[in-house]
N, C-alpha and C positions, 0 to 999 in steps of 0.2 A: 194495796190500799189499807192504809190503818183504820182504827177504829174512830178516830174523828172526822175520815174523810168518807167513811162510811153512813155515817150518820146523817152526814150534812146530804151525800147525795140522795139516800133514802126523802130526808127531811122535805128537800127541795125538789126534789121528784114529786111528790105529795102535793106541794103546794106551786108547784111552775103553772098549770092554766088558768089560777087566778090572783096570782104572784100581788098586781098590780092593788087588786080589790082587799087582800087579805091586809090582816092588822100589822104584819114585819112589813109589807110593800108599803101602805099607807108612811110607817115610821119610818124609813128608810127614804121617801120621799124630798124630807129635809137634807139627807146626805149629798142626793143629786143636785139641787137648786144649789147646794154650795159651790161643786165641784163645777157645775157650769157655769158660774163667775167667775172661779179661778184660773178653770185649767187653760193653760195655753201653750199652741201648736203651730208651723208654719204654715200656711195654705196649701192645700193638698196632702197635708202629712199624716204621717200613720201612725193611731193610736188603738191600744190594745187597751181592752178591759179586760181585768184578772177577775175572777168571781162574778163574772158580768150577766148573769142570769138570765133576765128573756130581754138583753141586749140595747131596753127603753134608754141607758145612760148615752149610749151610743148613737142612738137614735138621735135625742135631741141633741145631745155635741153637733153630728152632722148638720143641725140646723143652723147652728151660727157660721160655718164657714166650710168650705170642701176639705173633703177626707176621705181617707180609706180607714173603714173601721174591721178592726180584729178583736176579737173576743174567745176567753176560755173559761168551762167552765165544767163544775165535776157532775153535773147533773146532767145529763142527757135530754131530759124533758125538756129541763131551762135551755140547753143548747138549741135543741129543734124548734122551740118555739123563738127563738133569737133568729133563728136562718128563717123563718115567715117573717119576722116583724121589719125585717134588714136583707131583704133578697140579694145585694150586692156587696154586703158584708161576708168576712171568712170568720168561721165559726168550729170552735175544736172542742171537742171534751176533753178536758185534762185536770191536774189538778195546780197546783201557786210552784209545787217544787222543780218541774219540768217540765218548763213553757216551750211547747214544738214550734220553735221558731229560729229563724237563723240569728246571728249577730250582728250586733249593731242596725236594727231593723226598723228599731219605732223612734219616733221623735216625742211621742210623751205616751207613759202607762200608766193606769188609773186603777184603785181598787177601793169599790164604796162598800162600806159597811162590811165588809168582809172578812178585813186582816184577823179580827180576834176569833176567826174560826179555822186560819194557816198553822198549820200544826209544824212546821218545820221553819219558819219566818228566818233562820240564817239561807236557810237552801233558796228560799226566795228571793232575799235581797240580792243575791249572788244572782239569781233566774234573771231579775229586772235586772243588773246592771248589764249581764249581757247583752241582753235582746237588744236593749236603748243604742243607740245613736250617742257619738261623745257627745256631752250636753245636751242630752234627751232627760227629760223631767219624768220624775216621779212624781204623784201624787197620791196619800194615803186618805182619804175620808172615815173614820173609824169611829168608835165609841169611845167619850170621853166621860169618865168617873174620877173624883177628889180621891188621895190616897185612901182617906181610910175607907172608904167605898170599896175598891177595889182588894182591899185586905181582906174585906169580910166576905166579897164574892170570889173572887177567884178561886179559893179552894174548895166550893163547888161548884163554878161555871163550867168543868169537864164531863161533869155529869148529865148536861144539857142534852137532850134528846136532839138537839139539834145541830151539833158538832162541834159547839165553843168549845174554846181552847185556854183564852186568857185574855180579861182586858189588860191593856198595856200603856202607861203614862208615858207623856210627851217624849221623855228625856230617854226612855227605854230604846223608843223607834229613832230617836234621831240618832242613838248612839251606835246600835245597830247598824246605820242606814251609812254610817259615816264610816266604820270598819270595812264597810262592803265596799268603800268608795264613790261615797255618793257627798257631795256640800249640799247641808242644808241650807235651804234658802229662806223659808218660811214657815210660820207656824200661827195658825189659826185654833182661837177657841169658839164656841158659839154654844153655849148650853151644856148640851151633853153629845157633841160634835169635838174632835177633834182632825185640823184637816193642816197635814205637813206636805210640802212640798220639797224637793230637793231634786239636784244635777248632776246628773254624769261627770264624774272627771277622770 
C-alpha cells in the first residue's frame, strides 16, 4: 500500500459511519444523481463500483432495475458498512489497481468521485478493461476543473490528507482510456462534474 492509498484508507475509515451526513458525502451526492441517469446495464447485470464506499451508489442503481451489485473498496469501514446497507451485494476491500475479480465479468463499472485519488490510473484502466464484459461500459464520474484551475492545484493536491493524487481534464481520461482499449462514447460536463463513459472493445 503506498502512501496515497494509505491515506485515503485512514481518511475514509474516519469518516465511513457518517459518510452520507459529512460535507464530501453531501458534495459527492451531485456525482451519484449523474451517474444514475447515465449509467446503463442489461437487466440482471453486473455492475461493480470501484471506490464504492458505504455502497448507497449501488444501492440506488439496484432501484431502477435488477442486478447483481459488486463493489470494492480500500477502506474497510466503508466496506463493512456497504455489506449492512446491501446484505445481497459482494463486497471486497481492495484498492483500483487489482480488482479480485475474474474476466470479462461485469457489464458495466462505475467510479464516482474517486478516480483523482487512483494513484496508478494506467494499472486500473487495464483492471476495468479486464474484468468488463466485451462491450461492458465504463463510467468515470469525477471532478471537473478549467486548465488553469488545475495547474495551480495539482502540484499540491498530493499533499491532501486525504489521498488525492491529481485532477485530470477530459482529454487526459479519454486518452488513457482509449490506450487501454476502451471507445469513448460520451462525455459529460455539468459544473465541476465531469462524467465520461466508454466501451469495451
Amino acid at each position: 500500500m503506498n502512501i496515497y492509498e494509505q491515506r485515503s484508507r485512514d481518511s475514509y475509515n474516519q469518516k465511513a459511519d457518517h459518510y452520507d451526513e459529512s460535507p464530501e458525502g453531501v458534495y459527492t451526492e451531485r456525482f451519484k444523481q449523474l451517474l444514475l441517469k447515465e449509467v446503463r446495464f442489461p437487466q440482471g447485470g453486473r455492475v461493480l463500483d470501484v471506490a464504492c464506499g458505504n455502497g448507497r451508489l449501488l444501492q440506488r442503481l439496484s432501484l431502477t432495475r435488477s442486478m447483481a451489485g459488486y463493489g470494492v473498496d480500500i477502506s474497510e469501514r466503508m466496506v463493512a458498512n456497504a455489506v449492512r446497507m446491501n446484505p445481497t451485494m459482494v463486497f471486497k476491500t481492495a484498492g483500483c489497481a487489482a480488482l479480485p475479480f475474474e474476466n470479462d465479468f461485469f457489464d458495466a463499472l462505475t467510479v464516482c468521485a474517486a478516480f483523482h485519488h487512483f494513484p496508478d490510473v494506467t494499472a486500473f484502466a487495464g483492471e476495468a478493461r479486464r474484468v468488463l464484459k466485451p462491450g461492458g461500459r465504463l463510467y468515470i464520474a469525477d471532478v471537473y476543473y478549467p486548465d488553469w484551475l488545475r495547474i495551480i492545484c495539482n502540484p499540491f493536491v498530493k499533499f491532501s490528507p486525504a489521498g488525492d493524487v491529481k485532477f485530470y481534464a477530459p482529454r487526459e481520461v479519454q486518452d488513457l482510456l482509449s490506450k487501454a482499449g476502451f471507445a469513448n462514447e460520451s462525455l459529460l460536463i455539468e459544473g465541476t462534474i465531469q462524467l465520461l463513459s466508454s466501451r469495451k472493445v
